[in-house]
N, C-alpha and C positions, 0 to 999 in steps of 0.2 A: 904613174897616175895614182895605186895605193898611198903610195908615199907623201904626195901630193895631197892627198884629201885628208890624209892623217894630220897634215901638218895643219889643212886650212881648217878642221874641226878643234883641234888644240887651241888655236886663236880665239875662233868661235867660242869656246867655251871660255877663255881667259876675262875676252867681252863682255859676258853673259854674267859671267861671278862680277865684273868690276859693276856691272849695271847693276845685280840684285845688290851690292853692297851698299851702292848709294842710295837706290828707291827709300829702305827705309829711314835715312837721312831728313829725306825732302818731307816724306808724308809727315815723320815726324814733327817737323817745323812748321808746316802746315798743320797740323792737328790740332796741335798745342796752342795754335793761337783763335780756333775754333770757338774758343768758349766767349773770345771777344761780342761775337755776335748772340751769342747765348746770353751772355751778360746783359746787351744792351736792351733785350727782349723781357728779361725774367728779374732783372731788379730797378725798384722804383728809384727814381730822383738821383740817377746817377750825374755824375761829372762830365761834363765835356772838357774833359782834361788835352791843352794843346799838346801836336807833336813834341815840342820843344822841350817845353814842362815833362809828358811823358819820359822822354831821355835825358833830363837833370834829374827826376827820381828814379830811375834805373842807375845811373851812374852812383847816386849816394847810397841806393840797395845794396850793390855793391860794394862801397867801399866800406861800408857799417857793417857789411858781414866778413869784410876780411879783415878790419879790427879785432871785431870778435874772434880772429881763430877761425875762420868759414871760409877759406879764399877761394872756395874751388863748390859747387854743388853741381849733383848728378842733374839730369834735366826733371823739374818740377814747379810748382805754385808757391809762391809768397806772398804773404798775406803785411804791404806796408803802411803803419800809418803813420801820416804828419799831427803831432798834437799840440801846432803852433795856434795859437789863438783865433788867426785868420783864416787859418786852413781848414783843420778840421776834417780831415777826409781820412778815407781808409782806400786804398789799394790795391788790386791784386793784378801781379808780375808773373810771368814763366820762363822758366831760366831754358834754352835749348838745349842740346846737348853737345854740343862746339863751344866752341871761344866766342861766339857773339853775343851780343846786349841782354840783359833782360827786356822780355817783350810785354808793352802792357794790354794785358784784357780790359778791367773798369775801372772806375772808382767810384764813390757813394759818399754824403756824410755821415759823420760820427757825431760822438762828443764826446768827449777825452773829461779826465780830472778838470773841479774847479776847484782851486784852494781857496780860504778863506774861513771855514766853517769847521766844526769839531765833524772829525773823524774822514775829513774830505784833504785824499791824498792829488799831489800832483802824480798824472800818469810820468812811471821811470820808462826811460829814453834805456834802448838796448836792442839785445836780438833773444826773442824765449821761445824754447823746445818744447813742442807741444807733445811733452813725452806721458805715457800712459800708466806715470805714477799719480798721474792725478786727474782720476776720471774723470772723464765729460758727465754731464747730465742733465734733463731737462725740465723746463717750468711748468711747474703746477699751475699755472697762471691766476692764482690766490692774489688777492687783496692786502695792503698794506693799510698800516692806520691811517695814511693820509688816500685811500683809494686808487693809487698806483699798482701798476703788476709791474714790482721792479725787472722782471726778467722778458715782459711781454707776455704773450698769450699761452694759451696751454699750449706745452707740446714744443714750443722752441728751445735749440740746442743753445746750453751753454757751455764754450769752448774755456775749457780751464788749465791756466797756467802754472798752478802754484803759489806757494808765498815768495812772494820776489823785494824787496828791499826798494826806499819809494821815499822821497821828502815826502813827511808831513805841513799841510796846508795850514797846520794854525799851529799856537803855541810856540816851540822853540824850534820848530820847520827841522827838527832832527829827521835822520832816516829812523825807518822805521820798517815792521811786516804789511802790505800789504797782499790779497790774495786775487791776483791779475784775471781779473776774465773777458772774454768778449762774446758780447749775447745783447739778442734784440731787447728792446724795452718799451712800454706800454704805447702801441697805438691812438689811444686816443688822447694824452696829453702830452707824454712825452716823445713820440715821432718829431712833434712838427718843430720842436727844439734840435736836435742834430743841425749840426752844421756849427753849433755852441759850446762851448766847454762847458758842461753839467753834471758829469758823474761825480762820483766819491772815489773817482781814481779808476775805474775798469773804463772799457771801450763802451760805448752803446753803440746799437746800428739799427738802422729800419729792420721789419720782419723780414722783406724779398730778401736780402741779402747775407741773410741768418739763413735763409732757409738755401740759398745757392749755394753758398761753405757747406750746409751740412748734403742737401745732395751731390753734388759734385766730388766731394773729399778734397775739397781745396788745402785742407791741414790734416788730413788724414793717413798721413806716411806710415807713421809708427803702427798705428791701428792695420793698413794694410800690411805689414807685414807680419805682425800679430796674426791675424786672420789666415794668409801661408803657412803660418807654422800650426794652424787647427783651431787658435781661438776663438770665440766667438763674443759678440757685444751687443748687450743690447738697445747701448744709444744708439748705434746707428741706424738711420733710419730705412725706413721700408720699401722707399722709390729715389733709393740710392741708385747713382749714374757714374759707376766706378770708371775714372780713368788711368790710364798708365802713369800719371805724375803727379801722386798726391804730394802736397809737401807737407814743413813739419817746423816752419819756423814763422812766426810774428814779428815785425821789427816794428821799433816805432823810434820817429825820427822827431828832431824840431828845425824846421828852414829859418826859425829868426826871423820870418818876415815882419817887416813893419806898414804891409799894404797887403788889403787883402787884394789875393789876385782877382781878376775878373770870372773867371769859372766856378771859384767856390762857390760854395751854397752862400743865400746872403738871408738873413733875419732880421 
């Protein structure tokens, strides 16, 4: 009978370790797509981006990050945008941590590079590390000659790339340095443009959405790990909602379309 219960507690517990192994599997996958509903809540004019759609730009996330040299990420947030004329939109993915899809949380419009004009780069198509040689920092929200707050309001975070290599939009369209950022931009004249290609080559995005990346740590990888090792930062903000998958890469893509689809933002 000893023997007997020994054996059926040995089971028992064999059960017990395969269940704890897999719970945090599940929760994880669940969690991580959590912020879906958070999104849909906390930032304005987002996209009703179709199923469909959804899993054509998870599949080319994909395949543009294993171009890059990326074939494989831990589970986290990607931050994608399309800087096709029509599109226009920004974003953001979570990668599980299995073999399955990237899954999408929202999307929003932007507005990518217009070329044409002196000093107006087209946004370069790639994947960039939002690595912590080149701080973040945020807007003063000052006044420009023409009464624009290029960065938007005070206090919004602008996520910074580095100088990244970019066609120039006039003259002999050589490559060129541009200094890749993405950060909200003035509310009151320039919001209601997004959806348009209008920068001088960075990202713009409404403020909710500026301010969801910077609470969330949607690109915040490096920094969180910084922050383990005892760092400390003072961009980050003060009613940060650290989650276990910050990420740490930007892509920006172009689908060629020649129609805008029906979801995009329309002007």
């Amino acid at each position: 009978m000893a023997r007997y219960s020994s054996q059926l507690s040995a089971v028992t517990l064999a059960l017990l370790m395969l269940v704890a192994a897999a719970v945090p599997r599940v929760f994880a996958a669940e969690d991580g797509r959590k912020l879906a509903a958070v999104f849909s809540q906390q930032v304005a004019h987002h996209l009703n981006v179709p199923r469909e759609e959804q899993a054509r730009y998870a599949e080319l996330l994909a395949s543009t990050l294993a171009d890059a040299g990326i074939p494989e990420l831990p589970s986290e947030y990607v931050v994608l945008v399309d800087r096709n004329p029509l599109v226009q939109a920004a974003m953001i993915f979570w990668k599980p941590d299995d073999d399955g899809p990237f899954q999408f949380i929202g999307a929003t419009a932007v507005s990518t590079g217009l070329p044409g004009r002196y000093e107006h780069f087209e946004t370069p198509l790639g994947v960039y590390d939002h690595v912590l040689d080149n701080p973040d920092f945020r807007s003063e929200g000052t006044l420009n000659e023409f009464g624009i707050r290029g960065y938007g309001a005070q206090g919004r975070r602008v996520f910074d790339f580095g100088w990244v290599t970019a066609p120039k939009g006039w003259g002999n369209h050589a490559l060129s340095q541009l200094r890749l950022q993405l950060h909200a931009t003035d509310p009151d004249v320039l919001e209601a443009r997004l959806g348009t290609a209008q920068s001088k080559g960075c990202i713009r995005t409404n403020a909710s959405f500026n301010t969801f990346l910077d609470r969330y740590g949607i690109l915040d990888g490096h920094y969180d790990e910084a922050i383990a090792r005892g760092e400390t930062f003072w961009v980050l903000s003060s009613t940060r909602e650290k989650t276990p998958w910050s990420g740490r890469y930007l892509v920006i893509v172009d689908t060629e379309r020649k129609l805008r689809p029906a979801w995009a933002a329309r002007r």
